[in-house]
Backbone as CSV, one residue per row, in Angstrom:
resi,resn,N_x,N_y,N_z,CA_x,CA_y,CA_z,C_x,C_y,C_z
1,UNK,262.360,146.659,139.264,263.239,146.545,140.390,264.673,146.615,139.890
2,UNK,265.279,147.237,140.616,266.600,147.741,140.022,267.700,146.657,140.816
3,UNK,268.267,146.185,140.807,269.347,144.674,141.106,270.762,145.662,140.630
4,UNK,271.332,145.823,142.261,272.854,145.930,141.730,273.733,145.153,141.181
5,UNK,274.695,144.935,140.585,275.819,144.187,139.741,276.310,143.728,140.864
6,UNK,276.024,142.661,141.665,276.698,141.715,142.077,276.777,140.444,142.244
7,UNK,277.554,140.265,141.009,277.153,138.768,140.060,275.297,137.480,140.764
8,UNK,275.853,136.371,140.740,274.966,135.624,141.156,274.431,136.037,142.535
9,UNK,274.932,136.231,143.219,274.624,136.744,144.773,273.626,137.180,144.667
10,UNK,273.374,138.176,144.191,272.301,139.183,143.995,270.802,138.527,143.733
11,UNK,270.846,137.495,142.924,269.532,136.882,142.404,268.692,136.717,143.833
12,UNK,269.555,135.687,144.877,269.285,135.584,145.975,268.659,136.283,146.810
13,UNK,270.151,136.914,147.546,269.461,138.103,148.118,268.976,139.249,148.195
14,UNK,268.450,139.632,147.232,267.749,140.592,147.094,266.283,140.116,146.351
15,UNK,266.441,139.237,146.042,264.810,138.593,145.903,264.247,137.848,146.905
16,UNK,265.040,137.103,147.581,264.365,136.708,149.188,263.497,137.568,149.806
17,UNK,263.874,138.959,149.738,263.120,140.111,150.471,262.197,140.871,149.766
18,UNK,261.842,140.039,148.350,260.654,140.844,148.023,259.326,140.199,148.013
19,UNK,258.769,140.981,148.305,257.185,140.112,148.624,256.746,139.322,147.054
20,UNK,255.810,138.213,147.777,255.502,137.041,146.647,253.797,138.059,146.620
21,UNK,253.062,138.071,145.039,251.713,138.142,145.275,251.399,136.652,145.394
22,UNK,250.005,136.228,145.913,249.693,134.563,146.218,247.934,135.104,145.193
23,UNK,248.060,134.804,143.920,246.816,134.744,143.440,245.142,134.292,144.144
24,UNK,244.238,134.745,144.205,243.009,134.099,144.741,243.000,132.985,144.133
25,UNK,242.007,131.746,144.558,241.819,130.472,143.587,240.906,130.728,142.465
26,UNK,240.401,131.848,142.337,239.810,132.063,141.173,240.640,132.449,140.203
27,UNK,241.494,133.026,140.190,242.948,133.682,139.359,243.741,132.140,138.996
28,UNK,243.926,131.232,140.104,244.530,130.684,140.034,244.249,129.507,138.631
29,UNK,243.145,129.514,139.393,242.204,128.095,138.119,242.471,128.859,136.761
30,UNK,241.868,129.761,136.659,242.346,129.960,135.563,243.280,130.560,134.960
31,UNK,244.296,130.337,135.502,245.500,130.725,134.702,246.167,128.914,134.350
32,UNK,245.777,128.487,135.444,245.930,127.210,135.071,244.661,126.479,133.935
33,UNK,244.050,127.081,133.522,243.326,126.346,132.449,244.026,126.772,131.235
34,UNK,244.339,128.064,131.076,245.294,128.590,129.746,246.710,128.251,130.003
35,UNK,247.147,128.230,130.827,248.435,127.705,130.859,248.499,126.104,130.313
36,UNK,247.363,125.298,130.813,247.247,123.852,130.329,246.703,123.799,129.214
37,UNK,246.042,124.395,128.193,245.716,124.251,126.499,246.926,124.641,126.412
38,UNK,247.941,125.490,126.369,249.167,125.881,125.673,249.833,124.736,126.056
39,UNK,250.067,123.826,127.462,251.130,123.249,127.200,250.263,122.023,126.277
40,UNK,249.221,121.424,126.234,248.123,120.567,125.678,248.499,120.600,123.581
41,UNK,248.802,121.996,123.250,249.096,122.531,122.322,250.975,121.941,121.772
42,UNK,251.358,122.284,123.080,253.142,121.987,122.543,253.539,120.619,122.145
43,UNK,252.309,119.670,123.102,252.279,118.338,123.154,252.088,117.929,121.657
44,UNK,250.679,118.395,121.414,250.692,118.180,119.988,251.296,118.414,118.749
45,UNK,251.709,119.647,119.040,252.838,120.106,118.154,254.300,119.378,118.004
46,UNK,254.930,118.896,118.883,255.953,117.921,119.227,255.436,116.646,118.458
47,UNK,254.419,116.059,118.741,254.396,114.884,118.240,253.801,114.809,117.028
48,UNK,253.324,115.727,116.270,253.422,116.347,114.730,254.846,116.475,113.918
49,UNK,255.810,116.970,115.351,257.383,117.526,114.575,258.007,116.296,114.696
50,UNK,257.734,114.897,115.497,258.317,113.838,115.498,257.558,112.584,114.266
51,UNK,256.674,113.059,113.936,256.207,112.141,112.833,257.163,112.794,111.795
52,UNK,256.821,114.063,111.124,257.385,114.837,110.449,258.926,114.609,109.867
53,UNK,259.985,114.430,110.895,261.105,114.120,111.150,261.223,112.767,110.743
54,UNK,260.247,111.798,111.369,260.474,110.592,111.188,260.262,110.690,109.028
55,UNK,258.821,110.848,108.505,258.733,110.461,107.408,260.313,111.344,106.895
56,UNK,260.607,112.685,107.115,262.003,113.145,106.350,262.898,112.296,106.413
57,UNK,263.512,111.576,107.357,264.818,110.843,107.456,263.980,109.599,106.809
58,UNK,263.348,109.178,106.525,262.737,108.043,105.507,262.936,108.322,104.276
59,UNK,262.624,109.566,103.623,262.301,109.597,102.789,263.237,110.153,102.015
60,UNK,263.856,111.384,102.352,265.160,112.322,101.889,266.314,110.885,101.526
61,UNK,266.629,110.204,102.147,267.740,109.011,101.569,267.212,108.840,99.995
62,UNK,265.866,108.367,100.173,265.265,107.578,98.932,265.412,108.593,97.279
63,UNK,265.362,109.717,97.772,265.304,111.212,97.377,266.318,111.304,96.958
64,UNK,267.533,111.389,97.832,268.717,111.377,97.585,269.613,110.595,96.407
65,UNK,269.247,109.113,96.570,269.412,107.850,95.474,268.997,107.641,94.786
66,UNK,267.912,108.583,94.571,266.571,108.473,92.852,266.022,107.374,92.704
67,UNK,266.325,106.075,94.265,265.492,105.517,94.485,263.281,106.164,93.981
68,UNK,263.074,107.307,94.818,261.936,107.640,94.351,261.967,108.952,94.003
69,UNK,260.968,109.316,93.586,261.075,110.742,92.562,259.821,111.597,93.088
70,UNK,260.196,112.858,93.255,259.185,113.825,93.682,258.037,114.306,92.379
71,UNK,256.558,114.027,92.757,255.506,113.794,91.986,255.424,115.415,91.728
């Protein structure tokens, strides 16, 4: 779809007037089952990158001060 250059305006009206598709509920379910392992996935991944983070800022100081020494 081709959108003339007229700044923000445009997003509006000219997408108001284009038709929505409305998926069957069979389409629907499952796009919502893969859509929910991926976000199921980010979850875990996040709270992997927040342990992660946590042991670095623990540990990099200690690292830093020769407090402890890399084996």
């Amino acid at each position: 779809m081709e959108l003339p250059n007229m700044g923000y305006a445009r997003h509006f009206k000219f997408l108001k007037e284009m038709p929505v598709a409305i998926p069957d509920e069979k389409t629907s379910k499952k796009f919502e089952e893969d859509v929910s392992m991926i976000f199921d996935k980010i979850l875990v991944n996040q709270k992997l990158i927040d342990t992660l983070v946590s042991q670095r800022n623990t540990l990099l100081p200690l690292l830093m001060t020769g407090q402890i020494e890399m084996a």
